[in-house]
N, C-alpha and C positions, 0 to 999 in steps of 0.2 A: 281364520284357520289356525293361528300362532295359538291364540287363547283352547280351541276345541281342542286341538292335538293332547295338552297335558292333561285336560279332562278322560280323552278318550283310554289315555293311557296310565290314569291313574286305578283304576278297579280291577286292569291288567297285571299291576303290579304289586296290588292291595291279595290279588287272588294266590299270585307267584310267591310271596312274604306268607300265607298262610300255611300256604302247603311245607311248605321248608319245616314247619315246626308239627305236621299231621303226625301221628303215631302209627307206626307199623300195624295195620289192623289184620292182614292176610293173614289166614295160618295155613293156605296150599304154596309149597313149594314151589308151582310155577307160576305163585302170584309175589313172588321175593326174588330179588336178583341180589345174585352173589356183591359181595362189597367189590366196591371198584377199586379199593388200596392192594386189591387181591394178597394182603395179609391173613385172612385167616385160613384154614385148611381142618378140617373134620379130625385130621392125624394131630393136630395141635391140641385137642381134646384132654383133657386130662388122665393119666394110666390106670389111676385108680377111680376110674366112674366107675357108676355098677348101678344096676337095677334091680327092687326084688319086691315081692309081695309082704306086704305083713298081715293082712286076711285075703282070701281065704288060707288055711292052708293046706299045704299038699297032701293029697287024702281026704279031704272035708266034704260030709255032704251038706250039698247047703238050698234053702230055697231060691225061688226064682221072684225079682230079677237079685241077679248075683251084686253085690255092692263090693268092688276090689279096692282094699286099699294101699297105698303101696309105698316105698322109699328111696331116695334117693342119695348115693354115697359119691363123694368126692367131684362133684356140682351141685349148681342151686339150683332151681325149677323157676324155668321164666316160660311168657311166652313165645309160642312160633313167632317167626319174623325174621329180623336181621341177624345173624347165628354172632357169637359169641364165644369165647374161648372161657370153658367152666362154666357154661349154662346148657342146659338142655330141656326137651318135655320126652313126655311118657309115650307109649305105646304099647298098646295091650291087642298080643293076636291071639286069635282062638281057634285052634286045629288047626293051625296052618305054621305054623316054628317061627322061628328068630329069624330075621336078615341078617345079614353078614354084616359086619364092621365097614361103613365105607358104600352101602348099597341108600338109595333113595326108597323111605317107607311110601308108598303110592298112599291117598288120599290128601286129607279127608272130604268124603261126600258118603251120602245115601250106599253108593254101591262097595263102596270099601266094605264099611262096616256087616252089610250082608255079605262080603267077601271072606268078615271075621278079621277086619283091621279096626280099631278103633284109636282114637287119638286123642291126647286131652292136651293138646294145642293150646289152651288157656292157662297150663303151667299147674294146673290141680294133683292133689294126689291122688284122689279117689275116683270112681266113677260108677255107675250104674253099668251094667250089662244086661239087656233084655235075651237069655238062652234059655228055650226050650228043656224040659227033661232030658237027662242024660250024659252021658261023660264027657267032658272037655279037659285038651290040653291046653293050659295059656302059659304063653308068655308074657312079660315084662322088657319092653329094653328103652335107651334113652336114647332120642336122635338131636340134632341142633336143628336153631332156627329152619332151614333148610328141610328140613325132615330126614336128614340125613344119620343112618343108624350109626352109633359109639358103645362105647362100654361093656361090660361084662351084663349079661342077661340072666332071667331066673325064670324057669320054666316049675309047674304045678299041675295036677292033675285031680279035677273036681268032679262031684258029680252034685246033677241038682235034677230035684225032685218035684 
C-alpha cells in the first residue's frame, strides 16, 4: 500500500501543477472571479480611458454586415478574464446606449447579441456586425476583465442599406 499511495497520488498532483499554470480562457463574467488580493477596483481604471469609433462614422451610410473599427485611449486591449488596472476590451451596443461607469455589461452569448450587446472579449479592435437595413445608434465603451463598464464612451449614428 506504501508503494500504490504515491502512484495514486502522483497524476493528482501532476493534474493540480497544470492547472496553476492554465490561461484565463472565460470571457463571461460569471465565469472569472474577482482576485482574491481584492486589490483591484474598476474606479482604479485609468481617468483618461476612452472609447471611440474610427469607421464607421457618424453619419455614414454603409453596407450590411457593418465592419466597426475602433480605438482605444489611455489602456491596452487585452482579453476578458482576470481584470487588470490599464487594460480593458470593447463593447459595441446597438440601440440600446452606454452603461454607466461601474455597471456589469451582461453577456457574452447568442442572446446578448440579439439583445444588441456585442463583445470582443478577445481584446480585438474591429468586429463584424450582422444589422438589417436601417438606422442604428451604437456605442463603443471599455469594460475590464470582469466586463465591468469604465471610461468615456462614443456613441454614432449609421445607417445601412
Amino acid at each position: 500500500m506504501r508503494r500504490a499511495l504515491p502512484l495514486m497520488l502522483a497524476p493528482m498532483l501532476l493534474l493540480a501543477a497544470c492547472d496553476d499554470d492554465a490561461d484565463v480562457e472565460a470571457t463571461d463574467a460569471a465565469d472569472v472571479e474577482e482576485p482574491e488580493d481584492h486589490d483591484y477596483s474598476v474606479d482604479d481604471q485609468p481617468d483618461d480611458a476612452a472609447a471611440s469609433f474610427l469607421s464607421p462614422a457618424d453619419g455614414d451610410t454603409v453596407g450590411a454586415p457593418v465592419e466597426v473599427e475602433l480605438a482605444a485611449d489611455g489602456v491596452e486591449l487585452a482579453p476578458a478574464g482576470a481584470p487588470a488596472v490599464g487594460e480593458g476590451h470593447f463593447h459595441v451596443m446597438v440601440d440600446i446606449g452606454c452603461y454607466d461607469g461601474g455597471e456589469n455589461i451582461p453577456g457574452p452569448s447568442d442572446e446578448d447579441e440579439a439583445e444588441g450587446r456585442f463583445h470582443l472579449g478577445d481584446g480585438s479592435d474591429a468586429r463584424t456586425l450582422d444589422l438589417e437595413p436601417g438606422t442604428y445608434e451604437l456605442c463603443v465603451q471599455l469594460a475590464d476583465g470582469l466586463h465591468t463598464a469604465f471610461g468615456e464612451t462614443d456613441t454614432i449614428e449609421i445607417t445601412v442599406e
